[in-house]
N, C-alpha and C positions, 0 to 999 in steps of 0.2 A: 587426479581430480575428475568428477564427472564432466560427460559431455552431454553438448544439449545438439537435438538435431532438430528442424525446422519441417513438419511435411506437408507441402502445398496439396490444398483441396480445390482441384479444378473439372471442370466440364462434371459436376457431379460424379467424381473416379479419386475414391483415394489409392495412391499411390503405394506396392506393397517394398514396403523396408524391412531389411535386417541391420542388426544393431550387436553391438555388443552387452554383455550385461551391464549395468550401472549405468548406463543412459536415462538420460531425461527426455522427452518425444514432447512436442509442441505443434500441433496443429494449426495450420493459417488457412485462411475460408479465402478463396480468390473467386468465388462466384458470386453472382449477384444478389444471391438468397440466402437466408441463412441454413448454418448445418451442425450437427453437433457430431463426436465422437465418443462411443461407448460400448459397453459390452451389455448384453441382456443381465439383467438382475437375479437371473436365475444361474448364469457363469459363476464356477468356482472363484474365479480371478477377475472378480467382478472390480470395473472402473469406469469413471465416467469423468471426463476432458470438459462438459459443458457445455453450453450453445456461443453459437457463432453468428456475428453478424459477418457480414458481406465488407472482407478486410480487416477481421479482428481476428487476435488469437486466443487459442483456448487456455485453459491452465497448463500445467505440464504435468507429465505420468513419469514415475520413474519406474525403468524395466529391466530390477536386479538378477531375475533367475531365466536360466536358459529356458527356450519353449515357443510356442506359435500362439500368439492372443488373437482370437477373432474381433471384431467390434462392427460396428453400425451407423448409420445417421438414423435418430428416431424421427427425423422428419422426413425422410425416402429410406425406407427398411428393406430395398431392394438394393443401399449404399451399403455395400460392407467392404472392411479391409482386413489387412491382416499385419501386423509385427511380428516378426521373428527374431528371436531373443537366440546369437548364437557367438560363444567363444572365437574370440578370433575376426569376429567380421569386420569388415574394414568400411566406416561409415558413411564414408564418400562414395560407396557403388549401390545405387538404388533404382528401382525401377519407373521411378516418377520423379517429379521436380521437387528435390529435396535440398535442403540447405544447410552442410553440416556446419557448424560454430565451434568454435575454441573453448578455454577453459573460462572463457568471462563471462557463460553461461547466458549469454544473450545481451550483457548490458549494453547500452548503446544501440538496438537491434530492436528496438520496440515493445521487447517482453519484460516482463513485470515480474518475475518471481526470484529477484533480487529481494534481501530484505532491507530496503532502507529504512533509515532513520534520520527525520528532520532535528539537528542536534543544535542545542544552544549554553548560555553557557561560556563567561571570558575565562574559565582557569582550564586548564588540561589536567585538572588533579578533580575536577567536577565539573561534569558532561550531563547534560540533561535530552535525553534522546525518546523522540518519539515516533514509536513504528507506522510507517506509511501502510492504511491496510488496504486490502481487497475482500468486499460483503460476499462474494461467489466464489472464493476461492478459500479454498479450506486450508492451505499454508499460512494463509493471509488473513483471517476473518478471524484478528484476534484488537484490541485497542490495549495498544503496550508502551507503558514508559519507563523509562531504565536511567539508572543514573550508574555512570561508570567515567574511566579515567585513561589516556594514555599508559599503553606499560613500560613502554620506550620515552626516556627523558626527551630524547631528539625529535621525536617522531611529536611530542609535547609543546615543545619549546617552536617549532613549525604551526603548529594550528594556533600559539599564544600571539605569535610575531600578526600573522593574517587577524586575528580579533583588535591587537594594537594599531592596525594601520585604516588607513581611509574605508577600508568596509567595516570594520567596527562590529556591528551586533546582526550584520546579515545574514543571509540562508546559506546554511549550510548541511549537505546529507553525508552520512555515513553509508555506503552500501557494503553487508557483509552478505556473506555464501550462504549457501542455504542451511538453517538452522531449527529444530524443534523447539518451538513457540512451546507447547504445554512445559518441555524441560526448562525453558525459561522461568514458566510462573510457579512450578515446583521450587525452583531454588537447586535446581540439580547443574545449571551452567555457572560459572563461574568466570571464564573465558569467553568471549566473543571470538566467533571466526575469523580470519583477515580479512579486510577489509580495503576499499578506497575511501578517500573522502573529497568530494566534491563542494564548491561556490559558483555565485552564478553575478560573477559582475554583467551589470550591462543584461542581466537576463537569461544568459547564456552562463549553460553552465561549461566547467570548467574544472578538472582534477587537481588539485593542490599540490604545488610540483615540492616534492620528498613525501608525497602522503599517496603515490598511485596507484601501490598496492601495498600487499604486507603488513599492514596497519592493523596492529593487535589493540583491542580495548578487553579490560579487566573490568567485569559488571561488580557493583559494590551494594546497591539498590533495587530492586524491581518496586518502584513508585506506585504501579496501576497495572494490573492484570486483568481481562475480560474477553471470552470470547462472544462473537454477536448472535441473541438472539432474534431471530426472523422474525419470530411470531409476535415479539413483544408489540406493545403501542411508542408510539411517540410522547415524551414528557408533554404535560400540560403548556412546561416553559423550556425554552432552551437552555439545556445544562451545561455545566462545564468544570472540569478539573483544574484545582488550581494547585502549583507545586514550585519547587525550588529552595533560592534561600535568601539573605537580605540584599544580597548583591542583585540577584538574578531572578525574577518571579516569572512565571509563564503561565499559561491557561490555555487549554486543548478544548474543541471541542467534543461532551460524551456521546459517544455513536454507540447503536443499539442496532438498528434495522434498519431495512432499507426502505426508501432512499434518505441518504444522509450526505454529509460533506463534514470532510477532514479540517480543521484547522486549526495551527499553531501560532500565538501571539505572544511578544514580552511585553511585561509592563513596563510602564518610567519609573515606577517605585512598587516597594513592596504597600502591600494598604494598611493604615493603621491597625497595629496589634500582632501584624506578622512578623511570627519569629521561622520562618522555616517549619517545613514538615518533613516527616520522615515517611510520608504516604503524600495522597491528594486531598484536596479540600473538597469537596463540593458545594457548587451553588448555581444558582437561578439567575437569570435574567428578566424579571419584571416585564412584560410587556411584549416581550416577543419569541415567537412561536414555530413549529413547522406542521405544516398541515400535508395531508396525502391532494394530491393533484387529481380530481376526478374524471372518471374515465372517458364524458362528454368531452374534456377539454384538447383527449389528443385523439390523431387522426386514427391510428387502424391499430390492431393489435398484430406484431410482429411475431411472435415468437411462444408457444408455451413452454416453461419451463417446469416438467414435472420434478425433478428435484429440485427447486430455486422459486422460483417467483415468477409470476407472470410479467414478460418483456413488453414494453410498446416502444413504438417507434416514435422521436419526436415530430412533430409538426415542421415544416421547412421553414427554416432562417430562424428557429425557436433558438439555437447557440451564437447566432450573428453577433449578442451582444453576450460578452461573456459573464457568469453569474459572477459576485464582488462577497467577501465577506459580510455578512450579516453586521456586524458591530462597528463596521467601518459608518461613519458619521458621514454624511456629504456635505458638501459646501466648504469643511474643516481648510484650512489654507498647511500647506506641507508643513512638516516638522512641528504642528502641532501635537498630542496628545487624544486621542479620542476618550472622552468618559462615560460608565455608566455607571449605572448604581446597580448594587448586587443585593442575593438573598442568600445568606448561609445556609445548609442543612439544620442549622438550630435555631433560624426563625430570625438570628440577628442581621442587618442593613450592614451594607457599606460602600463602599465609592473603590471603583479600578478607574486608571487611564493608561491607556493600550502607546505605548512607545513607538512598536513596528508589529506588522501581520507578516510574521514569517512564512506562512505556508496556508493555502488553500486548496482545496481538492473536492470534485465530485467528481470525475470524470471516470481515476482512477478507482477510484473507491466503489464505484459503482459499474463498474466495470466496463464504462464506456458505453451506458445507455441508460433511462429510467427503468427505476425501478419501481411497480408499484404492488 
C-alpha cells in the first residue's frame, strides 16, 4: 500500500526529500505566511499542491516514476525544492523535518484525502453514503452519493447491532483508501476499497470495534454524481437532494462553488407521495438563500490563487461562534422535528421535517478558509 510522507515548510526552505515510487508527498506550511508548492506550468510533469495557509496542509501528489521534480512557492519564486523519486529509498532519511506516516495514509494526522463518507441508513444490506468533499482539491471536488451494502455478513450484523442500540440513527463515516471518483460515476467500481468505520458518541469520534479496518462495501447505486463547477453562480434558492427509501429519507445539501457548506440530514418520515427513488430528487427551499460575502466586509486579502479562487483571510473572532445548519429552526425544544416546506423541480409544494442534522461542514469543504 502507498505511503504518505509529511514535508514541513519552515523558515521559508523546503526541505529536499527522496522517496520511493508510489508515495504520496503532503506539504505542511509551519511559517507564518502563506506558501504554495508547484512546478512551472511550462514543466513536463507539471503539478501543483495548492496554497497554504500558516498551519494548513496542502493536497497530496502522488510520486509514481523514478526521477527529480523541481517545484516552487509562486509567492517567493526564489522558494524552490526538489523530490527525488528513487527505487529503494528509505523514507525516513531526509534532509529537512519530514514526517513519514504508515499505511493509514494520514487518518488521524489532520490530512484530508481519506475519502469519507457520512453513511446512514439501519439495514447493512442498504447504506446511503455521502462523500465528504473538498472545492480545491481535485481527488475531492466531486458531490457523490452511493448506495451500497456490507459484503461480509459479520462485518453487517456489527454496524445493524450499533443502529439498534442507544445511538440509533447517529453519525456515522465510512473512510475508504484512496479511490478514482470519475470511475465511480462511470459505473466502472463496483467494489469499494477497505475501509474503517467510525461514530462519534459524546462528539468524539471513535472506530467501531470489529469494523477498524478491512471493511469491504459492495456499491449497488451511484444516487448523485457531480463534479464542482467554480464558475457556476449560486441558486436563486437553497437546493437540495433528496434520496433513500420509505424507512430512511435523507437530504444533502447541493454544492456547486465556492463558498459552500456540506450537509447531511434524515427526516422523521418520508413526505407524502414518497416511494423511494432510484436517483435524487431535487428541490427548493422557499425563502432561503446564499449570497457571496462582499469584499468590504473582510479585512485584507490573503492569498491569490491563480488556479483556484481568490483567498481572504477572515476578520478576528469571525469563527468564535461556530456557523449552525441553515434549517436548523431556533428556539425548537430537543427531539422535536424541524419543518419546512419545499418546492419540487416540477413546480409541486411539500412539507419535510428533519429528524436529526447528521453532518455539517464548511470548513473542510472549503478547505479551511473563505472562499470568494
Amino acid at each position: 500500500m502507498s505511503k504518505t510522507v509529511i514535508v514541513d515548510i519552515r523558515f521559508d526552505r523546503f526541505p529536499e526529500v527522496t522517496v520511493p515510487p508510489g508515495t504520496y508527498v503532503v506539504w505542511r506550511n509551519l511559517d507564518p505566511h502563506a506558501h504554495s508548492a508547484e512546478t512551472r506550468r511550462e514543466d513536463p510533469d507539471y503539478f501543483n499542491a495548492g496554497a497554504m495557509l500558516p498551519g494548513h496542509t496542502s493536497s497530496p501528489i502522488s510520486f509514481d516514476e523514478p526521477g527529480q521534480f523541481d517545484y516552487l512557492c509562486r509567492f517567493h519564486t526564489d522558494m524552490v525544492g526538489r523530490i527525488t523519486v528513487a527505487q529503494g529509498a528509505n523514507i525516513g532519511r531526509h534532509a529537512g523535518p519530514v514526517e513519514p506516516l504508515g499505511d493509514d495514509h494520514g487518518h488521524g494526522h489532520g490530512l484530508h484525502h481519506y475519502h469519507g463518507f457520512v453513511t446512514g441508513g439501519r439495514s447493512a444490506d442498504r447504506l446511503y453514503m455521502s462523500h465528504t468533499p473538498v472545492l480545491a482539491d481535485a481527488r475531492h471536488n466531486y458531490q457523490v452519493i452511493l448506495q451500497g451494502r456490507f459484503e461480509d455478513p459479520a462485518q453487517g450484523e456489527t454496524y445493524e447491532e450499533l443502529r439498534r442500540s442507544d445511538y440509533g440513527h447517529g453519525v456515522v463515516q465510512i473512510f475508504h483508501d484512496h479511490m478514482s471518483m470519475p470511475d465511480i460515476g462511470n459505473g466502472t467500481v463496483k467494489l469499494l476499497p477497505d475501509a474503517s468505520v467510525s461514530y462519534y458518541p459524546g462528539g468524539q469520534q471513535r472506530t467501531i470495534p470489529g469494523l477498524e479496518s478491512g471493511v469491504r462495501i459492495a456499491l449497488d447505486q451511484v444516487i448523485h454524481f457531480h463534479q464542482f463547477d467554480t464558475e457556476a453562480d449560486h441558486p436563486h434558492e437553497l437546493t437540495y437532494l433528496m434520496y433513500g427509501d420509505q424507512a430512511d429519507v435523507f437530504i444533502d445539501h447541493l454544492i456547486n462553488r465556492a463558498p459552500s457548506f456540506h450537509s447531511v440530514a434524515k427526516l422523521s418520515s418520508a413526505p407524502p407521495g414518497w416511494v423511494g427513488s432510484s436517483g435524487a430528487v431535487e428541490f427548493t427551499v422557499p425563502g432561503r438563500s446564499m449570497r457571496d460575502v462582499p469584499n468590504r466586509l473582510l479585512d485584507r486579502v490573503s492569498i491569490v490563487d491563480n488556479s483556484f479562487h481568490l483567498f481572504w483571510l477572515l476578520p478576528p473572532g469571525f469563527l468564535e461562534r461556530q456557523a449552525q445548519d441553515p434549517l436548523i429552526r431556533r428556539g425548537l425544544p430537543p427531539g422535536v422535528p424541524h419543518p419546512h416546506d419545499i418546492r419540487l423541480a416540477t413546480g409541486e409544494t411539500a412539507r419535510i421535517e428533519i429528524e436529526r442534522f447528521l453532518h455539517f461542514d464548511i470548513r473542510l469543504l472549503n478547505y479551511g478558509v473563505l472562499i470568494v
